[in-house]
N, C-alpha and C positions, 0 to 999 in steps of 0.2 A: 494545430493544438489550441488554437486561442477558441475561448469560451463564449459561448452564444448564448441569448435567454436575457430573461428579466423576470422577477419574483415580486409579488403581490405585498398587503400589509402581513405585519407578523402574526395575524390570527391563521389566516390565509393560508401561509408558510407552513403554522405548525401544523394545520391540517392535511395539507399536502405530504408532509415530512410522515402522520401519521398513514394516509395512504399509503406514502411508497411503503414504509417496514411492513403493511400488512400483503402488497402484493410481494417484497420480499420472502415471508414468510409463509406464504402459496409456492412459491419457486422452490425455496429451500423446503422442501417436504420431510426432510430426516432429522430427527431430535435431538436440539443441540449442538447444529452447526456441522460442519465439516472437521473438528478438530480430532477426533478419534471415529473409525470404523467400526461400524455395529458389529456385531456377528452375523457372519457371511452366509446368505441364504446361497439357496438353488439359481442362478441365470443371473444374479445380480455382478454386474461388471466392478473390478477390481483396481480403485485409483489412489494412488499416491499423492501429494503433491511435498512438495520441499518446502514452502513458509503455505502459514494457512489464510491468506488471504487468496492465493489458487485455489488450494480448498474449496473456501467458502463460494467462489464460485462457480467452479466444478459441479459442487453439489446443488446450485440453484439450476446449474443448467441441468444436471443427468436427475437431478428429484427422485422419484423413490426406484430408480435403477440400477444404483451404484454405490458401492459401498467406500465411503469419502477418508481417508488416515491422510493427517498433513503432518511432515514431522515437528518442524520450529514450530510452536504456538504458545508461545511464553514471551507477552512483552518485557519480562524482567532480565533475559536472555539476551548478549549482546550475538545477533546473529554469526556477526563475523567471527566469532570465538567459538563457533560450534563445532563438538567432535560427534560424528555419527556414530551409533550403537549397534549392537550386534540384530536386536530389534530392526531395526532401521534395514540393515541388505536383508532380514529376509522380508519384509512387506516389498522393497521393490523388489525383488524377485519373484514375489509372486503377483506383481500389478500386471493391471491390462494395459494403463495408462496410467505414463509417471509425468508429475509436471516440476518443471524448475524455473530458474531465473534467467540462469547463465550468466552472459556477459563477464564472469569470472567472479556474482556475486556467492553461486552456493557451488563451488567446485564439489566440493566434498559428496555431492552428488552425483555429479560426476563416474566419479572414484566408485560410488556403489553401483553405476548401471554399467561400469565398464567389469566390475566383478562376476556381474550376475547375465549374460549377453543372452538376448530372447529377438527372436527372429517376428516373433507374434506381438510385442510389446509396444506398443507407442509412446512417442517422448513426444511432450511438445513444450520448446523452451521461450519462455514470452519474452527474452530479450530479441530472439529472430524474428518474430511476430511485430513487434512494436515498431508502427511508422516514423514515429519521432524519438529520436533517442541524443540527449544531452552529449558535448562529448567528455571521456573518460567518467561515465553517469551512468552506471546501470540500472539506478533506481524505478525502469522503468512504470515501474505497477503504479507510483504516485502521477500518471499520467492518465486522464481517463480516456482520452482515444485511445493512449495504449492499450489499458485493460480490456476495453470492448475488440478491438485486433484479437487478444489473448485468447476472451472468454469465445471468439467465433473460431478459431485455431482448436479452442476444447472442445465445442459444438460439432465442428469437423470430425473430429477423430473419436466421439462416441458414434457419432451415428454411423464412422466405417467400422465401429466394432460392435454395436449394435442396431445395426438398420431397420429393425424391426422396431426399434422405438424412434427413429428417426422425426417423427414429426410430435412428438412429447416433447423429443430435445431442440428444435427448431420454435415451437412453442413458449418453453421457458428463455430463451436465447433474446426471443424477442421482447419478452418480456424483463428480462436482465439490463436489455439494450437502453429500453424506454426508462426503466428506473434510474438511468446516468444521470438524466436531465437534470432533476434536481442538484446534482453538484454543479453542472457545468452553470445553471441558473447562478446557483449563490458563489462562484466564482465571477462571474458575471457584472454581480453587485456589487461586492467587493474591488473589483476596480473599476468598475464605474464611481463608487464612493471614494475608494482609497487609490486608485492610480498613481504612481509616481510618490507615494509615502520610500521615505528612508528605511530598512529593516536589517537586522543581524541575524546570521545562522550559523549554528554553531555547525553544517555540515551541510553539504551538497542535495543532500535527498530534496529535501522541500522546493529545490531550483524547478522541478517539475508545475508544482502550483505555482510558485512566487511570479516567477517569467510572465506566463503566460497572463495572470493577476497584475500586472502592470506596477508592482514594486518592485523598489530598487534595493537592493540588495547591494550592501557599500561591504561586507566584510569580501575580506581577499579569495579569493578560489584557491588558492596553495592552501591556508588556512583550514578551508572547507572539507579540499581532498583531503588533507591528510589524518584530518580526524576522524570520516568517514571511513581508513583504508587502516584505522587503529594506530596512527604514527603519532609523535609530539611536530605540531606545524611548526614550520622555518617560524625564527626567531621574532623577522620583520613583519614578518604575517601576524601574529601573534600580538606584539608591539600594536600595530594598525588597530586591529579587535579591540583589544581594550583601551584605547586610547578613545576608540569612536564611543562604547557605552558610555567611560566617565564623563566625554564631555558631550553627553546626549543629543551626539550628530543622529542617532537612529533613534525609534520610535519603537522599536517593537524587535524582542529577541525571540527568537524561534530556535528551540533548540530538540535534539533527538536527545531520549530520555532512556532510549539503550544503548547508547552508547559514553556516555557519563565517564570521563573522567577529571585531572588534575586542574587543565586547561580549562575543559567546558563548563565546570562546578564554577572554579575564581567568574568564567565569565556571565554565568548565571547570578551570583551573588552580589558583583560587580552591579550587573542591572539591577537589579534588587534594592541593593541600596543608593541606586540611581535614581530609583521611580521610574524607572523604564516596564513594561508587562514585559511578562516572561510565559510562552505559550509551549507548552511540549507538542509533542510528536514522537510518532512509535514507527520502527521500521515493518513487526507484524503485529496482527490484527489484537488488538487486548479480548477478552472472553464475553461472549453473551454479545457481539456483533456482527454484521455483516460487515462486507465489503462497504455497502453506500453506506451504514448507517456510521461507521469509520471517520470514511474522509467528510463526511457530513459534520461529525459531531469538533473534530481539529477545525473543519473553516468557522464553524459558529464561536469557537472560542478567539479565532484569528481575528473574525470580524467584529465580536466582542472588545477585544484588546486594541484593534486599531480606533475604536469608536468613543476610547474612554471610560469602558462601561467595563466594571469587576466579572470576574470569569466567575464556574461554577462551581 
């Protein structure tokens, strides 16, 4: 999981940043992302996915083959609190290809593909796919080894359900692949610059960058799960966290911005009027992005706020 690469001056960068979104945008050939399916032509294959940042790259690998519906795609939506819709079982019922999390992040998915049972349908769930998996973490997707496992799992099973376009979907796969670099780069820099910096989270998710980014991460893991899993954290955990922001042991708070509550608000604020940066983070993809231009635009503020330098 650890990141390879080195990144140029920031002209350099933005130009490249510009490249990838336009080979992104080649890949993604359907209008407006993955987040709602067009109307259904003739031959065009039929996908689901459960958060849309699957979706999103579903549709860069299948391009103008398949028609992409992701159900979650509202960063204002705390995932875990989601009730599926009557909407919802009938598009996977009528998928070719349904994709989820698993790991016990989108049960509720679950719940609909055990409703609707199709002998012709293919699942593919990225928590089974994913090499590296945190434990009790299923935030797999903020892993980008993992997502490239995923997105070749997704690659896999159009081309058994369309093997006539096999090498369209082998073609954009590859080119999904090659667009990774760019984060794994500026992950890269980021701990080569900031290795071994102090950081707070207000939850688990972000353990997939952070780790591997060579910060340390001082808040508790009870802390972490439990806001993650929608609980109030054990007391001492709790205690720890905000004992560390006032007396500005960490450097930098990183907090999921859908998942907000009593706890994570005081410790948002907390920093705030600590002088500590406060960096959010979304569990699915916010509107009008890809996948890379995503985790791209969270590290540029990450490495923004570790650097001293005002976000945007």
């Amino acid at each position: 999981m650890a990141a390879t690469g080195s990144r140029g001056a920031p002209g350099a960068r933005r130009l490249a940043l510009v490249l990838l979104l336009a080979l992104v945008g080649a890949a993604a050939s359907f209008a407006g992302g993955a987040r709602e399916a067009p109307a259904a032509k003739g031959g065009l294959l039929k996908v689901v996915a459960a958060e849309d940042f699957y979706g999103d790259v579903a549709g860069q690998i299948a391009g103008a083959h398949a028609a992409v519906a992701s159900i979650l795609s509202d960063p204002n939506i705390d995932p875990h609190e989601y009730e599926s819709s009557v909407n919802d079982a009938k598009a996977v019922a009528d998928a070719d290809l349904v994709i989820e999390n698993g790991g016990g992040y989108d049960e509720w998915m679950d719940k609909l593909l055990a409703a609707s049972p199709s002998a012709s349908r293919i699942v593919v769930t990225g928590f089974d796919f994913a090499p590296t998996k945190l434990p009790e973490n299923e935030h797999v997707w903020y892993d980008v080894d993992d997502m490239e496992a995923v997105a070749k799992a997704i690659r896999d099973a159009l081309c058994r359900l369309e093997p006539a376009h096999a090498a369209a979907f082998d073609k954009n796969f590859t080119t999904f692949a090659a667009s990774l670099s760019q984060i794994r780069n500026t992950m890269a820099e980021i701990k080569t610059r900031f290795g071994g910096t102090p950081v707070a989270l207000t939850e688990n998710i972000f353990l997939y960058q952070a780790l591997p980014m060579g910060l340390t991460v001082l808040t508790p893991l009870a802390f972490q799960k439990a806001i993650a899993e929608g609980n109030d954290p054990p007391a001492d955990s709790a205690l720890v966290a905000e004992r560390q922001v006032k007396e500005k042991a960490v450097k930098l708070l990183i907090y999921n911005a859908q998942t907000i509550n009593r706890v994570t608000a005081k410790l948002r604020n907390d920093a705030m009027a600590a002088g500590i940066p406060v960096v959010p983070v979304t569990e699915t993809m916010p509107p009008s992005l890809h996948y890379q231009s995503w985790m791209l635009s969270q590290l540029g503020r990450v490495e923004q706020a570790l650097a001293g330098k005002p976000g945007p």
